[in-house]
PyMOL commands that place a pseudoatom at each C-alpha (Angstrom):
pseudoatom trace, name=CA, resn=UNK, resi=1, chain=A, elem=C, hetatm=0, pos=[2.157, 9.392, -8.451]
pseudoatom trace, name=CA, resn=UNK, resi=2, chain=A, elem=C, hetatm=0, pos=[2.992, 10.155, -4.910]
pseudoatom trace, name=CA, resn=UNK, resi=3, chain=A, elem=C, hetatm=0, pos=[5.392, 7.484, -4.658]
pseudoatom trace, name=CA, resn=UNK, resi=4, chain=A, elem=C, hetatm=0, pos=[7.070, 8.158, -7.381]
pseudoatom trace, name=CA, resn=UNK, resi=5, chain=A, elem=C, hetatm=0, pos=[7.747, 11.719, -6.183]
pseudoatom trace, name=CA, resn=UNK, resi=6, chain=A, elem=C, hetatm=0, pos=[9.131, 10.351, -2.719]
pseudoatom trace, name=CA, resn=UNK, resi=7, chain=A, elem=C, hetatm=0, pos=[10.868, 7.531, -4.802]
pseudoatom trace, name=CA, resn=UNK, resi=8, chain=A, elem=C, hetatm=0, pos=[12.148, 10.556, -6.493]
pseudoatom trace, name=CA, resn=UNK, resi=9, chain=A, elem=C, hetatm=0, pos=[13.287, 12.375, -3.300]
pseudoatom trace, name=CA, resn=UNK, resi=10, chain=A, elem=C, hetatm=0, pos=[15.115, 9.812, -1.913]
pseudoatom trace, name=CA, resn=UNK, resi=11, chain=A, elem=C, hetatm=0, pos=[17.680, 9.371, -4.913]
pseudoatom trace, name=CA, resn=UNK, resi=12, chain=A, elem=C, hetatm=0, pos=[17.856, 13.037, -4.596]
pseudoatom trace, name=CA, resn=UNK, resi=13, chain=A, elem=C, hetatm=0, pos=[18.431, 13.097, -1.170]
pseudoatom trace, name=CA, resn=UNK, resi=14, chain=A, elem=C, hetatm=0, pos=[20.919, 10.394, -1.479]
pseudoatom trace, name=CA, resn=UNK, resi=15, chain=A, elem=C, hetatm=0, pos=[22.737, 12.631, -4.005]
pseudoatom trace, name=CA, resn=UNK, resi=16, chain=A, elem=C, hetatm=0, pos=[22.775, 15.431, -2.079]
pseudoatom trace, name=CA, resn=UNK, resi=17, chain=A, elem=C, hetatm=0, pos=[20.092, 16.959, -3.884]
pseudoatom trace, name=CA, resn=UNK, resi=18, chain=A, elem=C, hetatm=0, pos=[18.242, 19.103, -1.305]
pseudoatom trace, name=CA, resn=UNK, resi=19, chain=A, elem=C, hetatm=0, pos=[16.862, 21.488, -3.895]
pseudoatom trace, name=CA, resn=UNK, resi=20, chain=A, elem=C, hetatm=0, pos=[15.392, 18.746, -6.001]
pseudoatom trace, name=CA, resn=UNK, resi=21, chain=A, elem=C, hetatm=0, pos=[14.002, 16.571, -2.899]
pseudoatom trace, name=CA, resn=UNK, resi=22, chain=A, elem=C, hetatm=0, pos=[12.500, 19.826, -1.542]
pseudoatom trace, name=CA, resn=UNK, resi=23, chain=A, elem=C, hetatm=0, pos=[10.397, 19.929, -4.850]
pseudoatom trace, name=CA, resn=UNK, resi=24, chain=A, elem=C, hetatm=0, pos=[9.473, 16.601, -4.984]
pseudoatom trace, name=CA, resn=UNK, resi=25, chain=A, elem=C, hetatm=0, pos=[8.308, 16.263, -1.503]
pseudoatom trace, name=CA, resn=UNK, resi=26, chain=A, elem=C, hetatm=0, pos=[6.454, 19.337, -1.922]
pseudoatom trace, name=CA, resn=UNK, resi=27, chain=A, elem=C, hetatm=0, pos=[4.531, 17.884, -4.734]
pseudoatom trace, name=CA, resn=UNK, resi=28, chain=A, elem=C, hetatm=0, pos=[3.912, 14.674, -3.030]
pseudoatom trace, name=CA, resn=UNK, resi=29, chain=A, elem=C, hetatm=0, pos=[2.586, 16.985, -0.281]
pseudoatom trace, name=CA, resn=UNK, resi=30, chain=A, elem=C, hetatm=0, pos=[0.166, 18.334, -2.546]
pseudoatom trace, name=CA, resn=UNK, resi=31, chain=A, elem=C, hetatm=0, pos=[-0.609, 15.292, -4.213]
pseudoatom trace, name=CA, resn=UNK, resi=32, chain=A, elem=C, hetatm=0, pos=[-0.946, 13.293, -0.838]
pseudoatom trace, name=CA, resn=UNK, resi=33, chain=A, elem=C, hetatm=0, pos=[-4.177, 16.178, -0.312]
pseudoatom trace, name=CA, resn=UNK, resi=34, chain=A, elem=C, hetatm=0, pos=[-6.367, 14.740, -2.735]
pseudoatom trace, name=CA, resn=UNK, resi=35, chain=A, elem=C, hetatm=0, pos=[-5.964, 11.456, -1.914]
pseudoatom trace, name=CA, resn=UNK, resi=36, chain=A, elem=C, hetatm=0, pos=[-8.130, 9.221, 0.463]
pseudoatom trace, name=CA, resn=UNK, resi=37, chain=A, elem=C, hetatm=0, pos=[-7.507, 8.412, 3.838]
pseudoatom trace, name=CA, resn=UNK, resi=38, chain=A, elem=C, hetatm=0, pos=[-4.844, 5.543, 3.987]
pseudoatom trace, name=CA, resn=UNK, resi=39, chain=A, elem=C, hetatm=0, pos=[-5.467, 2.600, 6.231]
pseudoatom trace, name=CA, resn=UNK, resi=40, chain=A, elem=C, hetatm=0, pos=[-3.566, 2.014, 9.243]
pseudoatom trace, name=CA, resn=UNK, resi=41, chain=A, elem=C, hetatm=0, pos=[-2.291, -0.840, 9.482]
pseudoatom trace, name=CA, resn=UNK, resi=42, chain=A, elem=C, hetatm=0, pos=[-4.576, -2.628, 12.122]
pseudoatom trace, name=CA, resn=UNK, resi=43, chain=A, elem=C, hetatm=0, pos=[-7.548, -1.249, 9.931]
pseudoatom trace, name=CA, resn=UNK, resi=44, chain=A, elem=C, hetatm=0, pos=[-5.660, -3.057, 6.890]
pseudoatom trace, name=CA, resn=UNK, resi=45, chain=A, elem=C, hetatm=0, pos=[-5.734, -5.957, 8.417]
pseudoatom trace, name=CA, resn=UNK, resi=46, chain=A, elem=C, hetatm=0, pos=[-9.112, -6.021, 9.511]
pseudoatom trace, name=CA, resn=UNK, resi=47, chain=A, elem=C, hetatm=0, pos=[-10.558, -5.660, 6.303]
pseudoatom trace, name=CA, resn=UNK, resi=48, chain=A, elem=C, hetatm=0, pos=[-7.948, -8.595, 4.390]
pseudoatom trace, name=CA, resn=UNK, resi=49, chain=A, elem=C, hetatm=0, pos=[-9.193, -11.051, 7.167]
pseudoatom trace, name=CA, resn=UNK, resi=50, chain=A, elem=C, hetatm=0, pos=[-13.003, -10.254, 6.163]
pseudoatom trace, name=CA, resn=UNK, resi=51, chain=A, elem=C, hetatm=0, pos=[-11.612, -10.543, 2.765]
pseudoatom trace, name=CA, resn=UNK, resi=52, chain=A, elem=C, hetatm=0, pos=[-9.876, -13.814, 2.966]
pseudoatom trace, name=CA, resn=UNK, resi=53, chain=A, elem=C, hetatm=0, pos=[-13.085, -15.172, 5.324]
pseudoatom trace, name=CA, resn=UNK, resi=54, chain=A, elem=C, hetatm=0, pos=[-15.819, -14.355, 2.182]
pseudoatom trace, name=CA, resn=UNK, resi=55, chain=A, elem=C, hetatm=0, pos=[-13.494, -15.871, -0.251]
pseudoatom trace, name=CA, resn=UNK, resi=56, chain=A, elem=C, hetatm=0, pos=[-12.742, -19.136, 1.795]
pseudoatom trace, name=CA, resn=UNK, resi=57, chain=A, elem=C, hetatm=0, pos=[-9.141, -18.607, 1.340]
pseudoatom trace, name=CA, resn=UNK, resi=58, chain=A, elem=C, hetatm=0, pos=[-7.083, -20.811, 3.395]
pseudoatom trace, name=CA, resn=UNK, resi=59, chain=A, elem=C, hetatm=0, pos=[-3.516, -20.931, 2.311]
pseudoatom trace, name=CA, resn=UNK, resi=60, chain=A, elem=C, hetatm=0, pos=[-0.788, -19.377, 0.209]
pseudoatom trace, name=CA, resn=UNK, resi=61, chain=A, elem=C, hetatm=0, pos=[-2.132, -21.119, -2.887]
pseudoatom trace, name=CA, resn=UNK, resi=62, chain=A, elem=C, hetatm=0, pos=[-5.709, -18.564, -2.614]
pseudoatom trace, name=CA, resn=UNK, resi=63, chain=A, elem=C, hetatm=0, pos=[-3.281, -15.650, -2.029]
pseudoatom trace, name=CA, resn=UNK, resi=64, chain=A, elem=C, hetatm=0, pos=[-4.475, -14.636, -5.991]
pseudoatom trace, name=CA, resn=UNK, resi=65, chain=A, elem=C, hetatm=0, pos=[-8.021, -14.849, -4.962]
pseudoatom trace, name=CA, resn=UNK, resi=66, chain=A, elem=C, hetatm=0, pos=[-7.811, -12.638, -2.528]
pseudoatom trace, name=CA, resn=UNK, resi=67, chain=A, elem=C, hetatm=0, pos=[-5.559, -9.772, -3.972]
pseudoatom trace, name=CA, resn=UNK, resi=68, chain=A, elem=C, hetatm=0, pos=[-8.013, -9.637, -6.894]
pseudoatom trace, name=CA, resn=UNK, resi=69, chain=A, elem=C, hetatm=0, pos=[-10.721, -8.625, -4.405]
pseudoatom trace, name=CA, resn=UNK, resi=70, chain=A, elem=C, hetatm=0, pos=[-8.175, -6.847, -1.503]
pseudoatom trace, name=CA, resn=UNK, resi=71, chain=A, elem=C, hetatm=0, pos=[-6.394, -4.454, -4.324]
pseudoatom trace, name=CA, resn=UNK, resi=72, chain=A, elem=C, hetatm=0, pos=[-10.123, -3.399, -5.934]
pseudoatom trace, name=CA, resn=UNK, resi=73, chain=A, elem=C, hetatm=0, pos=[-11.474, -2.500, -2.722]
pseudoatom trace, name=CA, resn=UNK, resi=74, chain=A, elem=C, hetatm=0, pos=[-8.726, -1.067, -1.036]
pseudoatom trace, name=CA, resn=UNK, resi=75, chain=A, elem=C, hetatm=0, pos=[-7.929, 1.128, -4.060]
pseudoatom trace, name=CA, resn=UNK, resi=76, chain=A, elem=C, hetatm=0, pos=[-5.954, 4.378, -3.379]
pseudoatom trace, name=CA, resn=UNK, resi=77, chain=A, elem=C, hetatm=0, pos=[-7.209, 3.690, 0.562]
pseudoatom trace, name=CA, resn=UNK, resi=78, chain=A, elem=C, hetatm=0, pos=[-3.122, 0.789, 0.649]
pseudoatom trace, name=CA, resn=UNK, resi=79, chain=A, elem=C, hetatm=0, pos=[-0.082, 0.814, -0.738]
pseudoatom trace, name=CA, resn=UNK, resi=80, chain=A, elem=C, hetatm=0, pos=[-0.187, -2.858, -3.158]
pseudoatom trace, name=CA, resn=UNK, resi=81, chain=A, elem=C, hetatm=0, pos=[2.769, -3.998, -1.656]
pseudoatom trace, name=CA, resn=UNK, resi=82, chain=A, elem=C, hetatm=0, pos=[1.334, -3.256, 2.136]
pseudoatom trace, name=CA, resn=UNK, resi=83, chain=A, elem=C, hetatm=0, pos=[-1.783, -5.799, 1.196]
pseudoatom trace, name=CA, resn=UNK, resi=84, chain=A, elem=C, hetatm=0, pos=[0.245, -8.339, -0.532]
pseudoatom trace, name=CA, resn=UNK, resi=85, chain=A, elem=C, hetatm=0, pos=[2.766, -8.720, 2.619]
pseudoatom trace, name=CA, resn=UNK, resi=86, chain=A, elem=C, hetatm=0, pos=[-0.599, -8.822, 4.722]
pseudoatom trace, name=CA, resn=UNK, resi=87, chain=A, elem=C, hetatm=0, pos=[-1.964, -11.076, 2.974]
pseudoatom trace, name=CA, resn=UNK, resi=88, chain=A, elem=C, hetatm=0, pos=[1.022, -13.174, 2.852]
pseudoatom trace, name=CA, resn=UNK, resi=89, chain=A, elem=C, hetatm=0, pos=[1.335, -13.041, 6.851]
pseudoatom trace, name=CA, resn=UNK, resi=90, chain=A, elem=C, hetatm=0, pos=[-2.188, -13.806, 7.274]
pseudoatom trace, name=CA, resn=UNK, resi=91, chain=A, elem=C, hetatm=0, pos=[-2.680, -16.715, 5.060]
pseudoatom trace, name=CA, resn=UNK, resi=92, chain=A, elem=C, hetatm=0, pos=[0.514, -18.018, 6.480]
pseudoatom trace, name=CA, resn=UNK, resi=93, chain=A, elem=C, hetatm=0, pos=[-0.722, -17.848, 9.587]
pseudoatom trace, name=CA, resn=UNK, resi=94, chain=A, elem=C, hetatm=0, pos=[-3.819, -20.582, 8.627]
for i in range(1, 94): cmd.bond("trace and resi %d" % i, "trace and resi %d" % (i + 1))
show_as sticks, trace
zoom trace
């Protein structure tokens, strides 16, 4: 929900919108209050390499495996698309 509303804002804001970005950023503001700490990104990355080390993963083709496991228990905590480009660096990385 909260990136939709910042999704949101920045068409409005693009258009020139101030009015309806104000709103929406306001409600992401509100919205953003209830939900759980997110991750920075170093702490992100800690937890996908103990992730990817109790699965065994070792290359791109375990990258499912993992993001199975990393998007379960990193619910609400990371953005899906912050994991999966983590992931993607790590296992890349060997």
């Amino acid at each position: 929900m909260i990136k939709q509303r910042r999704d949101s804002a920045n068409i409005y804001s693009a258009q020139g919108r101030a009015d309806l970005y104000d709103r929406e950023m306001a409600e992401a503001d509100v919205i953003a209050q209830f939900l759980p700490a997110q991750l920075k990104p170093e702490e992100l990355e800690e937890e996908l390499k103990k992730i990817i080390e109790e699965t065994g993963a070792v290359s791109m083709k375990d990258m499912g495996k993992v993001m199975g496991i990393a998007t379960k228990k990193l619910a609400g905590r990371a953005e899906g698309k912050d994991i999966s480009d983590t992931v993607k660096r790590l296992l890349s990385e060997g």
